[in-house]
C-alpha positions in Angstrom: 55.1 -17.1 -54.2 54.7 -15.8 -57.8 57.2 -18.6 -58.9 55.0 -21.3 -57.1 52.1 -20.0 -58.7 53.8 -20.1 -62.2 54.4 -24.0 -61.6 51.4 -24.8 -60.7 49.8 -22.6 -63.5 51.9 -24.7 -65.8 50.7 -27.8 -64.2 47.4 -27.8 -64.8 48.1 -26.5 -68.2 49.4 -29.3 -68.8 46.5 -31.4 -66.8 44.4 -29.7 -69.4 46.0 -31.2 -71.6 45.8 -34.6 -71.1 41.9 -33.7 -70.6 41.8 -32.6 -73.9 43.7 -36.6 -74.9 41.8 -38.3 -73.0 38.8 -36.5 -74.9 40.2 -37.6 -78.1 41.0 -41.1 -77.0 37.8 -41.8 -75.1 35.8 -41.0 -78.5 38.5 -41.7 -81.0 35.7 -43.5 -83.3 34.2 -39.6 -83.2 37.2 -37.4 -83.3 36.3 -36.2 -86.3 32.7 -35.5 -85.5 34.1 -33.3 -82.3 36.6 -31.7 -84.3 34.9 -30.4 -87.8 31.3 -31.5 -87.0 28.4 -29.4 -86.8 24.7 -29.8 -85.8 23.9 -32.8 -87.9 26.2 -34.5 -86.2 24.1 -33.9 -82.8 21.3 -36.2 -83.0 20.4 -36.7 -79.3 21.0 -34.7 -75.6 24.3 -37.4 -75.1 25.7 -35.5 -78.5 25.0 -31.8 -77.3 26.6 -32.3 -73.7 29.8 -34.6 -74.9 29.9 -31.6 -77.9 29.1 -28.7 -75.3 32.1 -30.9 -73.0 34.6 -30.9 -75.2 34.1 -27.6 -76.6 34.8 -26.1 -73.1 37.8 -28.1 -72.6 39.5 -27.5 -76.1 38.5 -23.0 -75.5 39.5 -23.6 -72.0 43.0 -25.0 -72.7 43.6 -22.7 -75.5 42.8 -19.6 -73.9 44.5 -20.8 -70.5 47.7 -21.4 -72.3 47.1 -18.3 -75.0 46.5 -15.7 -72.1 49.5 -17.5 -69.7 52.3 -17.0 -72.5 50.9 -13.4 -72.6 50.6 -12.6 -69.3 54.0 -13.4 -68.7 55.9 -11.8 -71.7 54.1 -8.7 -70.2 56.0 -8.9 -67.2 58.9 -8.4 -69.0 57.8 -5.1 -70.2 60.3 -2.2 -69.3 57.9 0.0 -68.4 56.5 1.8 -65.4 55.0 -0.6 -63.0 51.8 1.0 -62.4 51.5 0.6 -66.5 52.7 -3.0 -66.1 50.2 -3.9 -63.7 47.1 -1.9 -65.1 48.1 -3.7 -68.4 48.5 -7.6 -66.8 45.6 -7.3 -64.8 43.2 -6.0 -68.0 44.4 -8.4 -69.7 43.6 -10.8 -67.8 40.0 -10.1 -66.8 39.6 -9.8 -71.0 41.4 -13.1 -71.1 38.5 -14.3 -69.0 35.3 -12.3 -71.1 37.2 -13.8 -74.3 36.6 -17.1 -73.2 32.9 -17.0 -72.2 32.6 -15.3 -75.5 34.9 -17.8 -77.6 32.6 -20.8 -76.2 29.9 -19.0 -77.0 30.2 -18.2 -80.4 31.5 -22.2 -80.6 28.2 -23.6 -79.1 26.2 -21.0 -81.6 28.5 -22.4 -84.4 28.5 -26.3 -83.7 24.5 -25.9 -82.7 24.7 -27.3 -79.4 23.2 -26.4 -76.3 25.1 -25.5 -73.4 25.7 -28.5 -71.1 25.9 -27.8 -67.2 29.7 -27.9 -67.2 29.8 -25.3 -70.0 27.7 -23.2 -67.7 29.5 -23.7 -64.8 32.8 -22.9 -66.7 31.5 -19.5 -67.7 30.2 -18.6 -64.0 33.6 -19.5 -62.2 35.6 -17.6 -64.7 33.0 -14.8 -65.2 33.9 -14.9 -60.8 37.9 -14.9 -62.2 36.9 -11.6 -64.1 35.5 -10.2 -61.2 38.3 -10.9 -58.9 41.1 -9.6 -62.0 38.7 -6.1 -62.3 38.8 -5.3 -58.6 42.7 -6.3 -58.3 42.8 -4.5 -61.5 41.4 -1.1 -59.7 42.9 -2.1 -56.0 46.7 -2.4 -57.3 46.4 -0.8 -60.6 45.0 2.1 -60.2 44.9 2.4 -55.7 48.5 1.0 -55.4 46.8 -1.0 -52.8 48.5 -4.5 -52.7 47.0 -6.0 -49.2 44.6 -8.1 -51.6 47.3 -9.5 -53.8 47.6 -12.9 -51.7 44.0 -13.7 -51.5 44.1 -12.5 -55.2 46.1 -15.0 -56.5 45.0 -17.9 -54.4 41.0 -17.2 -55.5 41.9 -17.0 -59.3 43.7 -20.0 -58.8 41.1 -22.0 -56.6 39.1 -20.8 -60.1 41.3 -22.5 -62.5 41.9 -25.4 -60.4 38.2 -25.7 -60.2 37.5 -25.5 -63.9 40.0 -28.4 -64.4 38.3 -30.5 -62.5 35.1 -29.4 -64.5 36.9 -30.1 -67.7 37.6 -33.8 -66.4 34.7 -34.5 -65.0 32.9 -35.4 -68.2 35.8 -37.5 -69.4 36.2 -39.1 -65.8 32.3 -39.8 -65.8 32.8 -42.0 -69.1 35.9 -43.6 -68.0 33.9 -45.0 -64.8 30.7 -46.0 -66.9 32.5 -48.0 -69.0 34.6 -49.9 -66.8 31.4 -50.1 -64.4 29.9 -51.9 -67.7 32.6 -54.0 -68.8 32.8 -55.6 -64.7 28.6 -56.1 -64.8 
């Protein structure tokens, strides 16, 4: 099950990732405004959410793929696996606090105000954290594994959801203007 789970993590890594293109396609006439701008480039409430948008999806792919290539050199740590386990699972749950506080700190930086998917974003994975703390005390600390299955399959109904978070803004754009061009 733990290989599955590693393919499908992988996979919507790599969904992320074409989020994250289509972002820069989509607004190619404003990549450089979403990359290096700041608040004088937000002139209007359109600016702060596609800012707020894409500043959610570049932290959440970075910190999904940052925290993924960790998470798994640690499991091949040669050490106790009580240690191992403590060590993934706190990781993981500050995996998720570095990301609400990454976007953040971006949306204080750029000047923008947090758009509804940015919001939602940091509630699901403030729920991930949650769910990693309590795995962390139940098999960490309790040896208590019975919650490992349900574990894995809430954190990744989380992730899943954030992706389709991440693409709904993009998506949202994509149908507006071919709704336009047809009218």
């Amino acid at each position: 099950m733990n290989e599955f789970l590693g393919i499908i993590s992988w996979i919507i890594v790599g969904l992320q990732f074409s989020v994250l293109g289509c972002f820069l396609y989509l607004f190619k006439e404003r990549r450089r405004e979403l990359i290096f701008g700041g608040s004088k480039s937000l002139k209007n409430k359109s600016d702060h959410e596609l800012h707020s948008c894409f500043l959610t999806t570049i932290t959440s792919v970075f910190c999904l793929l940052l925290f993924e290539h960790l998470l798994n050199s640690l499991l091949d740590l040669q050490i106790d696996k009580m240690v191992r386990r403590q060590i993934f699972y706190f990781i993981s749950a500050c995996g998720n606090a570095s990301f609400i506080i990454a976007l953040t700190l971006l949306h204080a930086i750029r000047g923008c105000t947090f758009s509804p998917v940015a919001r939602y974003s940091c509630y699901l994975l403030l729920i991930g954290m949650v769910l990693k703390t309590a795995q962390l005390l139940m098999a960490g600390y309790l040896d208590i594994t019975s919650f490992k299955h349900y574990y894995s399959i809430l954190v990744l109904m989380t992730i899943v959801l954030q992706l389709f978070l991440i693409a709904k803004y993009p998506f949202d754009v994509i149908m507006k203007r071919k709704y336009a061009k047809e009218c």
